[in-house]
C-alpha positions as CSV (number, residue, x, y, z in Angstrom):
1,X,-6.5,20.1,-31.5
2,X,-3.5,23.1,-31.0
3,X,-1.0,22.2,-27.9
4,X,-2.6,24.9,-25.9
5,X,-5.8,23.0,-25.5
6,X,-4.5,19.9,-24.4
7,X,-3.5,21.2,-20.4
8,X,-7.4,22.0,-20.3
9,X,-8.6,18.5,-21.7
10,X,-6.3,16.8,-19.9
11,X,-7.5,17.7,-16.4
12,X,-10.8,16.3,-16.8
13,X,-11.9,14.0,-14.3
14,X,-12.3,10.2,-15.1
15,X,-15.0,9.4,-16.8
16,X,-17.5,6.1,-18.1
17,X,-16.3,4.0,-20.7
18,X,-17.4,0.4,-21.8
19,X,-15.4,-2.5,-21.2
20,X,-11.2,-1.6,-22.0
21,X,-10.3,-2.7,-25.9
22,X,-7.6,-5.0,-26.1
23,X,-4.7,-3.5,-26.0
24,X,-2.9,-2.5,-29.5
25,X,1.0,-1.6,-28.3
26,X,3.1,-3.6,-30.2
27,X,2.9,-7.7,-29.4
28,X,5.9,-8.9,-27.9
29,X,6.8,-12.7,-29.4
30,X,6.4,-15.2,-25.9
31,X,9.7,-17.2,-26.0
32,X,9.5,-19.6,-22.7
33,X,8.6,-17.5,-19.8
34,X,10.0,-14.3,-21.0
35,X,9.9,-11.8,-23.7
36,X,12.0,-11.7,-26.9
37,X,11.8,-8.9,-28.7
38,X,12.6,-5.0,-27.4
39,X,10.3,-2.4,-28.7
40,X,11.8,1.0,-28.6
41,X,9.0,2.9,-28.4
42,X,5.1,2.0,-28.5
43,X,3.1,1.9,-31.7
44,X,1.2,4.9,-33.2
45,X,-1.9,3.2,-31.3
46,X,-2.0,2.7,-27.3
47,X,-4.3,2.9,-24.6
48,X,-3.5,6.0,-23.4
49,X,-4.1,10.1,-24.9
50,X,-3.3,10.3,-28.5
51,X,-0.9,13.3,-27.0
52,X,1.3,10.5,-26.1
53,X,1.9,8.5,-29.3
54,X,5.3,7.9,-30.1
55,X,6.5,8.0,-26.3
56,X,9.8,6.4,-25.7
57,X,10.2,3.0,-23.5
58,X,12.5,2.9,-20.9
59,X,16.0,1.8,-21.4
60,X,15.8,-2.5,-21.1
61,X,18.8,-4.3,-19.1
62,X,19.1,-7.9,-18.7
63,X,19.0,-9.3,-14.9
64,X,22.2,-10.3,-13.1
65,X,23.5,-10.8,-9.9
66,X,25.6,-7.1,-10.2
67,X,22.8,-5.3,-11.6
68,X,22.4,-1.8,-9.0
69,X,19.4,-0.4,-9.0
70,X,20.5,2.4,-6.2
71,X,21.2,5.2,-8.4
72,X,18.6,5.0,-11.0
73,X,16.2,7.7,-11.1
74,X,14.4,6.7,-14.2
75,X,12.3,3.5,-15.0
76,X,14.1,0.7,-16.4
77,X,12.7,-3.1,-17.8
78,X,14.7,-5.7,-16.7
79,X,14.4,-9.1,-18.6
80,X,15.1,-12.5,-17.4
81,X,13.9,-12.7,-14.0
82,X,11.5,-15.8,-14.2
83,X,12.7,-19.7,-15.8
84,X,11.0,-20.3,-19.1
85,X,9.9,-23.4,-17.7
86,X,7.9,-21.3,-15.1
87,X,3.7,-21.9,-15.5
88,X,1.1,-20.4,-13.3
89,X,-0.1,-23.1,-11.1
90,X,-3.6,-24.6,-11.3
91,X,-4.4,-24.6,-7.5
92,X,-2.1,-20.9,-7.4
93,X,-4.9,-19.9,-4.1
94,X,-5.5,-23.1,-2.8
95,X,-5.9,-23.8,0.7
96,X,-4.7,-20.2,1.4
97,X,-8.4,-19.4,3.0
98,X,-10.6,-16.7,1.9
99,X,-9.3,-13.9,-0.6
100,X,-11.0,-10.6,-1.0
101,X,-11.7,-9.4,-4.4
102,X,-12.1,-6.0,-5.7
103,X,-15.5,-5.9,-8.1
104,X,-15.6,-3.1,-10.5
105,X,-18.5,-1.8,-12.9
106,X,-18.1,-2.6,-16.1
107,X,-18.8,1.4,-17.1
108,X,-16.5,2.3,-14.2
109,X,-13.4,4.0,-16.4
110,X,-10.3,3.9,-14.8
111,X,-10.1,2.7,-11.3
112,X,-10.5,4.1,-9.0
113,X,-13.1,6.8,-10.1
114,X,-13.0,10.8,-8.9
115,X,-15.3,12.8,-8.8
116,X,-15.9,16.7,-9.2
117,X,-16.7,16.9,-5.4
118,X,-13.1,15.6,-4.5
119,X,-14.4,11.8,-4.1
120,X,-12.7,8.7,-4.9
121,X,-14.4,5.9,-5.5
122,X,-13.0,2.4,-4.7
123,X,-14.1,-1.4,-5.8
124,X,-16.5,-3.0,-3.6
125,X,-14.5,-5.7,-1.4
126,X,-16.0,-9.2,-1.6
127,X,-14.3,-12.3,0.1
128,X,-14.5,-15.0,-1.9
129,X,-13.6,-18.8,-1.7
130,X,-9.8,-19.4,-2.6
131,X,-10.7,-22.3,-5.0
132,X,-13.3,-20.0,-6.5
133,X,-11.4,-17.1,-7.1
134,X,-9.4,-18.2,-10.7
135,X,-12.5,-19.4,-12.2
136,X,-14.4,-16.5,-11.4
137,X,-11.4,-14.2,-12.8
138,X,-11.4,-16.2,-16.0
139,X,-15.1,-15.5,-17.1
140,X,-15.7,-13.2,-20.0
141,X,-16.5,-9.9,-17.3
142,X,-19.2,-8.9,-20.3
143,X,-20.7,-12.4,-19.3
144,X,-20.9,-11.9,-15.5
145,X,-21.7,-8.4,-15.2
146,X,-18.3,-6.8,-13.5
147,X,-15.1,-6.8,-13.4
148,X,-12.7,-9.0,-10.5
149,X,-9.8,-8.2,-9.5
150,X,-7.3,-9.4,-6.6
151,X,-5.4,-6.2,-5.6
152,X,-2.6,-5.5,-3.6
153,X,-2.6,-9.3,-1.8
154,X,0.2,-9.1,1.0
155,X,2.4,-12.2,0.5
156,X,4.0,-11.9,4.0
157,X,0.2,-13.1,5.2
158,X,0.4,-16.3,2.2
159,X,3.7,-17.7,2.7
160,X,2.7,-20.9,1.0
161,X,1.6,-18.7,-2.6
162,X,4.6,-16.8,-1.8
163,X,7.1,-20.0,-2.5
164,X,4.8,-20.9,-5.4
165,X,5.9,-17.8,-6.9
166,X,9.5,-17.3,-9.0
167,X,10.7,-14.7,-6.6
168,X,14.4,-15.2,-6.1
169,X,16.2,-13.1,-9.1
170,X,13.3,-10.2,-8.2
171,X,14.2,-10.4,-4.5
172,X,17.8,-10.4,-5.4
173,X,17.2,-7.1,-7.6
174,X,15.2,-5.1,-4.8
175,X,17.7,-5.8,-1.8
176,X,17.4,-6.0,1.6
177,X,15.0,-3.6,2.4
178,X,11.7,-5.0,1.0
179,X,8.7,-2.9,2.9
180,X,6.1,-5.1,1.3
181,X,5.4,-7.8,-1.3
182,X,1.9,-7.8,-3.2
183,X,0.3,-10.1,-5.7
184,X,-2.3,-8.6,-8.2
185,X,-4.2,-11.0,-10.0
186,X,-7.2,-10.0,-12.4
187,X,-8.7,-11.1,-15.7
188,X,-7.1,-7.8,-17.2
189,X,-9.8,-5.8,-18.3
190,X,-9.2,-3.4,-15.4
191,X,-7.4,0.6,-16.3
192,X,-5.7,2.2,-13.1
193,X,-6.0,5.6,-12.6
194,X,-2.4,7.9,-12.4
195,X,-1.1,8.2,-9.1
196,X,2.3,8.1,-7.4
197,X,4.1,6.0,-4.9
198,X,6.2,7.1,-1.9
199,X,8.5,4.0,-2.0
200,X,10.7,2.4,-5.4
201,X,9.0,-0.2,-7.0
202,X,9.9,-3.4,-9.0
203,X,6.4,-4.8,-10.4
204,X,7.3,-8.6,-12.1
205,X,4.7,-9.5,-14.7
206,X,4.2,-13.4,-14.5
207,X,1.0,-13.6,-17.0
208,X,-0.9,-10.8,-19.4
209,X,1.0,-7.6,-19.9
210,X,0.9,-4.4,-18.5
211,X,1.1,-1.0,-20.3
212,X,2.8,2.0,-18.0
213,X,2.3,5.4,-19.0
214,X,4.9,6.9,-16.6
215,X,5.2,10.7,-15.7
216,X,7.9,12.2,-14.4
217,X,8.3,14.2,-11.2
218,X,8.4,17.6,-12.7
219,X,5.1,16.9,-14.3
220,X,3.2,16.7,-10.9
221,X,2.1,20.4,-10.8
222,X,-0.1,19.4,-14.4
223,X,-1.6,16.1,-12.7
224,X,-4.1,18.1,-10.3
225,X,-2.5,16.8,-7.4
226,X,-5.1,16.9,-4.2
227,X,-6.6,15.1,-1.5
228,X,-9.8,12.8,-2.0
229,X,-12.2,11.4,0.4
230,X,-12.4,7.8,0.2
231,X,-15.2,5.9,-0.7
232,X,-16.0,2.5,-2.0
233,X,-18.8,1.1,-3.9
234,X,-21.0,-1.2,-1.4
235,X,-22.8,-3.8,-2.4
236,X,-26.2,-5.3,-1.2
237,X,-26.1,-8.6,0.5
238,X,-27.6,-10.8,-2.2
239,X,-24.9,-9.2,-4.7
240,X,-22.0,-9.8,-2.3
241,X,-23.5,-13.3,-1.9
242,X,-23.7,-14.0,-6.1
243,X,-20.0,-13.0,-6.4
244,X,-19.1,-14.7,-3.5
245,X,-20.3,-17.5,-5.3
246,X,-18.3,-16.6,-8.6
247,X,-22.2,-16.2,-10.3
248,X,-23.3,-13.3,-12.3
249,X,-24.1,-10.4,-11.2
250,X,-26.0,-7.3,-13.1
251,X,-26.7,-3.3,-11.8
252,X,-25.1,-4.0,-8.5
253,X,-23.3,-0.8,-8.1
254,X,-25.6,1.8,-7.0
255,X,-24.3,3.0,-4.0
256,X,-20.8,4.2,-2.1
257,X,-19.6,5.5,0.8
258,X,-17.1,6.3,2.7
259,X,-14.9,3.4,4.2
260,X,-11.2,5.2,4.4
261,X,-9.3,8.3,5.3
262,X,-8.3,10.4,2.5
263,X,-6.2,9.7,-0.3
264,X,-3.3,12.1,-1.2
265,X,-1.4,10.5,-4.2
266,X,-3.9,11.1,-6.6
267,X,-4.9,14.1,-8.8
268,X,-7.7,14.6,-11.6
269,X,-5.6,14.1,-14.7
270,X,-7.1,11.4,-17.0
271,X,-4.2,9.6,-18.8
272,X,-7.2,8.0,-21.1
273,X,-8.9,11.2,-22.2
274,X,-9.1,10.4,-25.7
275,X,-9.5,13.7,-26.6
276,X,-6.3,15.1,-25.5
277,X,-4.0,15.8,-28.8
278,X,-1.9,17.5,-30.2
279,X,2.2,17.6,-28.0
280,X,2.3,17.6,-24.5
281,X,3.9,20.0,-22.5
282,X,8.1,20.4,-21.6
283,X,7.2,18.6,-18.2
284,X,6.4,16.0,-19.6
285,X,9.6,15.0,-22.0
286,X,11.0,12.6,-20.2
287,X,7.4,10.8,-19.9
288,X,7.8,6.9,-21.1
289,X,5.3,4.0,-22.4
290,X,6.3,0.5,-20.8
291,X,4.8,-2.7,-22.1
292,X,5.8,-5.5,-19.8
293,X,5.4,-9.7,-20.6
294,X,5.7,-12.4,-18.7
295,X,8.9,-12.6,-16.9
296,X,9.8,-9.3,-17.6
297,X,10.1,-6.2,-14.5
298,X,9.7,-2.8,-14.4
299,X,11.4,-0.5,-11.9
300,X,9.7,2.2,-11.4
301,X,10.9,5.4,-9.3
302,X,9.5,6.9,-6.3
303,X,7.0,10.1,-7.1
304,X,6.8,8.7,-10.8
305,X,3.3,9.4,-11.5
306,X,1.9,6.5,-13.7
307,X,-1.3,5.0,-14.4
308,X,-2.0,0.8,-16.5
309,X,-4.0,-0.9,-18.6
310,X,-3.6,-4.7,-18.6
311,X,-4.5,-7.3,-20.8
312,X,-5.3,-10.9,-20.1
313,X,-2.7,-13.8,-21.0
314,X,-4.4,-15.3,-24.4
315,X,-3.4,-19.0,-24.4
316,X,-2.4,-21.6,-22.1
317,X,-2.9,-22.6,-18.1
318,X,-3.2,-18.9,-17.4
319,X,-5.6,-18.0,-20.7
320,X,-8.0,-15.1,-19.0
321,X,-5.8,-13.7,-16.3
322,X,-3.5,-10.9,-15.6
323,X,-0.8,-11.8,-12.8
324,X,1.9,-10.0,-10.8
325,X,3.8,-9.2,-8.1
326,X,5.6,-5.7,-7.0
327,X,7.8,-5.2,-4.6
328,X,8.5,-1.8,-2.6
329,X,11.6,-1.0,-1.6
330,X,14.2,0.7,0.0
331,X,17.7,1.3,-1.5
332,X,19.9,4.5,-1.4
333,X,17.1,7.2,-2.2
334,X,18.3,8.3,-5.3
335,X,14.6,8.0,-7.2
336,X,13.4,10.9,-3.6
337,X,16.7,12.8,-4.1
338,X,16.0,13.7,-8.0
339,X,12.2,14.4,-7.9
340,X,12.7,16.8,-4.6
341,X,15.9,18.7,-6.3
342,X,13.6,19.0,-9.4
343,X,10.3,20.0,-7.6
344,X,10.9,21.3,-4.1
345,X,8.1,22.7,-3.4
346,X,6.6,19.3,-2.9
347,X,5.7,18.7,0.5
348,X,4.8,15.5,-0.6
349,X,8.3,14.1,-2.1
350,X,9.8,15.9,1.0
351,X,8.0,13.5,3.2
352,X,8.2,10.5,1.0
353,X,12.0,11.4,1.3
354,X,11.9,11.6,5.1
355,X,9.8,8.1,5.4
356,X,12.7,6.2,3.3
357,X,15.6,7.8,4.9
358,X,13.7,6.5,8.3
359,X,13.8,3.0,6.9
360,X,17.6,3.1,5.2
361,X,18.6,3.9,9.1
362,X,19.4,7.6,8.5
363,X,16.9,9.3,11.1
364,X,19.1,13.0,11.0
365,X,18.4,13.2,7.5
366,X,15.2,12.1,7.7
367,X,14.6,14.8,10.5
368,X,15.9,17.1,8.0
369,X,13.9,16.3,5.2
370,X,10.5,16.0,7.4
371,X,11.5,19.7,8.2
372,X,12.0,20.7,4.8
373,X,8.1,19.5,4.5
374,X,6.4,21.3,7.1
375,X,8.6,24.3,5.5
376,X,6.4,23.8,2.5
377,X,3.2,22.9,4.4
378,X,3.5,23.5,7.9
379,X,0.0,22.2,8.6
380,X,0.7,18.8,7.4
381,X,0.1,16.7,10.3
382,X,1.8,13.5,9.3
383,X,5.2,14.6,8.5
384,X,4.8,16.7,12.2
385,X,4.2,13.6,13.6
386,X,7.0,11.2,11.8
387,X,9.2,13.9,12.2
388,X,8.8,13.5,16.4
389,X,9.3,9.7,15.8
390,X,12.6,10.7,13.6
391,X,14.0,13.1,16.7
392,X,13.4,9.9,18.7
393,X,15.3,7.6,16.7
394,X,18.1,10.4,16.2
395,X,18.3,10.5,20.3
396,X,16.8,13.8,20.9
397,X,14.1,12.7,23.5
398,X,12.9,15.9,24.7
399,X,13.1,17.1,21.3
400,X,10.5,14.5,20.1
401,X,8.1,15.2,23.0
402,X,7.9,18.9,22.3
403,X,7.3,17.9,18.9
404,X,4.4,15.2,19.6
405,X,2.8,18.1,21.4
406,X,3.0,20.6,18.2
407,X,1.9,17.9,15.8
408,X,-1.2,17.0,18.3
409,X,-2.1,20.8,18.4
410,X,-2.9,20.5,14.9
411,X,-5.3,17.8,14.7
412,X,-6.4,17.1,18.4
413,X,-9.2,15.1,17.2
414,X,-10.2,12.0,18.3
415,X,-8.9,10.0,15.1
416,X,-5.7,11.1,15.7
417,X,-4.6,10.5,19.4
418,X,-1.7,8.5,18.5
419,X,0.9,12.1,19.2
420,X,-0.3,11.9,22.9
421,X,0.4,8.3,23.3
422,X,3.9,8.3,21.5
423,X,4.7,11.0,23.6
424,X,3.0,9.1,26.6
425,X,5.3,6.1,25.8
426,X,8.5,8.4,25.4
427,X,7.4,9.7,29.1
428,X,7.0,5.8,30.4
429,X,10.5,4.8,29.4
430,X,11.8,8.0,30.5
431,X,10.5,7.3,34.1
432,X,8.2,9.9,34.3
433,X,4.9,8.2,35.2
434,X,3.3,11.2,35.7
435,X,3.3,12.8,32.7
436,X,3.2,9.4,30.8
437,X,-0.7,8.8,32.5
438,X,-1.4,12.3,31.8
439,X,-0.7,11.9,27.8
440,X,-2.6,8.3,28.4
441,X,-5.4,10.0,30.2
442,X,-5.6,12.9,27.7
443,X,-6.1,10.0,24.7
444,X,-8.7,8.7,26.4
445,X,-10.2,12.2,27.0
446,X,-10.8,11.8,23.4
447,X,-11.1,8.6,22.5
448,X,-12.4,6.5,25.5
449,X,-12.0,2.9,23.0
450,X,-8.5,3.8,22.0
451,X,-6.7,0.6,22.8
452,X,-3.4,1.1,22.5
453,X,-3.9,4.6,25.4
454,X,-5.5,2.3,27.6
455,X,-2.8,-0.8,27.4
456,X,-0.3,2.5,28.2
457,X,-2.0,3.5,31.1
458,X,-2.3,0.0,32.7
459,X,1.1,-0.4,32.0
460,X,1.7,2.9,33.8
461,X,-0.5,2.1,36.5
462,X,1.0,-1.4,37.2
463,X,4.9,0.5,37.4
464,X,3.0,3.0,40.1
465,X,2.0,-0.1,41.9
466,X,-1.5,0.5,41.4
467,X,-2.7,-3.1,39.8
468,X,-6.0,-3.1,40.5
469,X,-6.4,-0.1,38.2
470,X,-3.7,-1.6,35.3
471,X,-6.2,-5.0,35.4
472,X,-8.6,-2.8,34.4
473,X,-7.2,-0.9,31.6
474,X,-5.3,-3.9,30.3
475,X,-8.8,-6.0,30.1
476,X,-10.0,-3.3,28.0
477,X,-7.4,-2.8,25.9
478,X,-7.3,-6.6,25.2
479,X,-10.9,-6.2,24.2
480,X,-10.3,-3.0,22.1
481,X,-7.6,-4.4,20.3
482,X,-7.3,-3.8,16.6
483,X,-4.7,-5.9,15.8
484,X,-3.7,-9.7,16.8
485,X,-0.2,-8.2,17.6
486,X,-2.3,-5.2,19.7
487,X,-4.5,-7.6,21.3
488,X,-1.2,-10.0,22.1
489,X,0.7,-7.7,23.6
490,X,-2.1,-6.1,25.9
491,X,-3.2,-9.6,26.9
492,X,0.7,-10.8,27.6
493,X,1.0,-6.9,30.0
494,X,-2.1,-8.1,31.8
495,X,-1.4,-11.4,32.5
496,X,1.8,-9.9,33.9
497,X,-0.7,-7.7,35.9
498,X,-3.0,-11.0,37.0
499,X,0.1,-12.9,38.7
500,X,0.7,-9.4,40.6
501,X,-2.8,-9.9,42.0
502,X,-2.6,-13.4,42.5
503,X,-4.8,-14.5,40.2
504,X,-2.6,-17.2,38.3
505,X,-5.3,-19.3,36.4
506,X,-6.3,-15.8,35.1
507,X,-2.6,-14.7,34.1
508,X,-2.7,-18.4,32.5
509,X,-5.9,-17.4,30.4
510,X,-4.1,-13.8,29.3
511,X,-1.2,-15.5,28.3
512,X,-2.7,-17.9,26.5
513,X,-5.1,-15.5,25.0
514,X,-1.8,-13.6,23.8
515,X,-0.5,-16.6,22.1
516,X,-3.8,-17.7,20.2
517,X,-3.7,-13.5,19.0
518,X,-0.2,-14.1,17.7
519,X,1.3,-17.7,18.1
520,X,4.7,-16.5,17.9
521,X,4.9,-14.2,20.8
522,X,7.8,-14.6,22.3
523,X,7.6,-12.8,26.0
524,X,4.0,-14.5,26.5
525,X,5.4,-18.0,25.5
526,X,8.1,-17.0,28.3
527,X,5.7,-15.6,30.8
528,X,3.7,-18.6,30.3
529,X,6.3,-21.2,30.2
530,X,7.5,-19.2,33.5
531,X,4.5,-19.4,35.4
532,X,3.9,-23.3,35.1
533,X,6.8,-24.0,36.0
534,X,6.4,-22.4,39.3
535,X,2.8,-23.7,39.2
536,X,4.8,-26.9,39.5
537,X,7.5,-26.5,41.6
């Protein structure tokens, strides 16, 4: 096939395949817990495009306690992060609860699928037993009928699997400003599809192997970059019920729907198109191939496209699985800096750029580069929003509530009421009580079971001395309540609320209500702790 075919094959959307082949990138000799062995560059065969044979690998450092990841805008593989002596534990889930579990088709291609009508769709979600899930992950997929896979597990909600896990040198590596911490855990049969990710990311592989095909920044105009709805495939009860159960499970996917708001870091490109030969385009030069082992890492940058193909660890405790753990992380925003000088007409990167300065403590520039993004898009209604939030944080108040007011105008819908409460809680602490019940009042306009506009306006209401009205709006917003933090605070505000009325058996139920949403609460243990003693007194 003649270079000139491969942009149009390449854009094809992702389509059925049978279960994933093992793997065929060169093997990597297991010494301990690591990796010995450094392969330049993947072998004439991987799982990826045949356009891609011969791809470079990333440059490979060795972890230490001076190694600076700041100013690195291309992936690296860092070795030596995990003991030798480290094994995956036998009971790695137990007694953490219930853990939900992706389930795949076995014909599903790369996950998640897209469609030609601009749908994705997304595993089914299953909860499933804790002690149940590693055998289940272990069977032959072929056997039971689908694939399993434990995706994106938040290890700030598993503390006890979190110290089960060699984490230190990794943590160490990443820095102070760790936005989240995620365990994937599979049987390895499972392809992702490319996409990007606003933050840096360090991804430890603990068992199996991973195989990155990793795109550069200035190839995102050739990944047909768009928004997708967001579905997921749903399952019937009885097939919920046989996985549930770790069973077997066969022609269970029939069905999807819609279960998300859209997804914007994807596009249609299919790094596994088999029939994509001959040399890929300039933009894609600096384009790598990772394989990582156990206790190796790969850092990848911000708005580095990439898409994997794992394979299962082949002998030992963890024979079947595919484990790991990524980090995302904040350091000096060198990964945002690169891909927005090299594309920047990305609204995207702009506003990736924006959301990291935010967290590095740097709310001016991130004011500037949230401008730079609506320069490019100007209807893009999140980095309107964020960039009000970033005029707060900067100190320009009125600033940020003009700007809550042009980011509501574009999307005054009733999904998206949060401008008018931001800029109803900017109004509260400004003293203006007024206005701050009006932007309350307007939420609820349209959205009456908005939570967080009702715990405003009883808050409101209960500064206007008016507390028969904020009991009432405080009870419903501790009903409404999304969240146990949500539901905590509302409760602890109209407990406060309750001893204004009198009522202090009732502010006692509120506050202890507030605790049981979120144990460590800190101004309802006070309230409460307050209260009794002047119950007893």
């Amino acid at each position: 096939m003649v270079a000139s075919s491969w942009a149009l094959l390449s854009f094809v959307l992702q389509r059925s395949c049978g279960r994933s082949p093992p793997l065929r990138t060169r093997r990597l000799a297991l010494t301990g817990g690591g990796v010995a062995g450094a392969a330049d560059a993947a072998e004439d065969v991987s799982p990826f495009s045949p356009c891609f044979r011969g791809l470079a690998a990333p440059k490979r450092v060795a972890a230490s306690r001076h190694l600076d990841l700041s100013r690195e805008v291309e992936p690296v593989v860092i070795t030596g992060l995990v003991d030798g002596s480290w094994r995956v534990p036998e009971d790695l889930l137990g007694g953490e609860g219930g853990v939900r579990v992706d389930v795949w088709p076995l014909d599903g291609g790369p996950c998640p699928r897209k469609l030609d009508n601009g749908t994705m769709v997304s595993p089914a979600l299953v909860p499933v037993a804790a002690d149940r899930v590693l055998p289940l992950l272990r069977r032959d997929p072929r056997a039971r009928g689908y694939h399993a896979y434990v995706r994106h597990l938040d290890l700030a909600r598993r503390p006890a699997l979190r110290a089960a896990l060699p984490l230190s040198r990794l943590l160490a590596v990443a820095g102070a400003r760790v936005r989240s911490a995620n365990l994937w855990l599979g049987d390895g049969a499972v392809r992702s599809a490319t996409h990007w990710d606003a933050h840096d990311n360090l991804l430890l592989q603990l068992a199996g192997r991973k195989t990155f095909l990793l795109l550069p920044p200035e190839a995102a105009d050739r990944l047909g970059l768009r928004a997708f709805r967001y579905d997921s495939y749903v399952l019937g009860d009885a097939a919920k019920a046989a996985v549930g159960r770790g069973d077997d499970a066969v022609n269970i996917f029939d069905r999807h729907a819609r279960t998300g708001s859209g997804v914007e870091n994807h596009g249609t490109f299919d790094a596994f198109d088999a029939l994509s030969r001959g040399a890929p385009p300039a933009a894609f030069a600096r384009a790598r191939l990772a394989t990582v082992g156990p206790g190796e890492a790969l850092f990848v940058p911000a708005l580095w496209s990439h898409a994997v193909a794992s394979e299962p660890e082949t002998r030992g405790g963890a024979a079947g699985l595919n484990l790991a753990v990524n980090l995302w992380f904040v350091q000096a925003c060198a990964s945002h800096e690169a891909a927005v000088a090299l594309r920047p007409g990305w609204a995207a990167a702009h506003y990736s750029h924006a959301a990291d300065l935010r967290a590095a403590g740097r709310p001016a520039d991130a004011v500037a580069a949230y401008r730079r993004a609506l320069d490019v898009a100007p209807a893009m209604f999140d980095a309107a929003h964020n960039l009000a939030s970033a005029l707060l944080e900067a100190g320009d108040d009125e600033g940020a509530a003009a700007q809550y007011e042009r980011a509501h105008a574009l999307r005054p819908r009733p999904e998206e009421t949060r401008c008018l409460v931001n800029l109803g809680v900017l109004r509260k602490r400004q003293g203006r009580l007024d206005d701050a019940a009006a932007a309350a009042r307007a939420a609820l306009d349209l959205d009456d079971g908005d939570a967080k506009a009702w715990s405003l306006l009883g808050n409101v209401r209960a500064l206007q001395d008016r507390a028969a009205d904020a009991d009432g709006c405080l009870a419903r917003a501790t009903a409404l309540a999304a969240s146990p933090r949500e539901r905590a605070n509302a409760a602890n505000s109209h407990g406060v609320v309750l001893e204004l009325l009198g009522r202090r058996r009732a502010a006692l139920d509120a506050y202890d209500a507030a605790l049981a949403a979120a144990p460590g609460h800190a101004k309802a243990a006070a309230n409460r702790a307050t209260l009794l003693s002047e119950a007893s007194s």
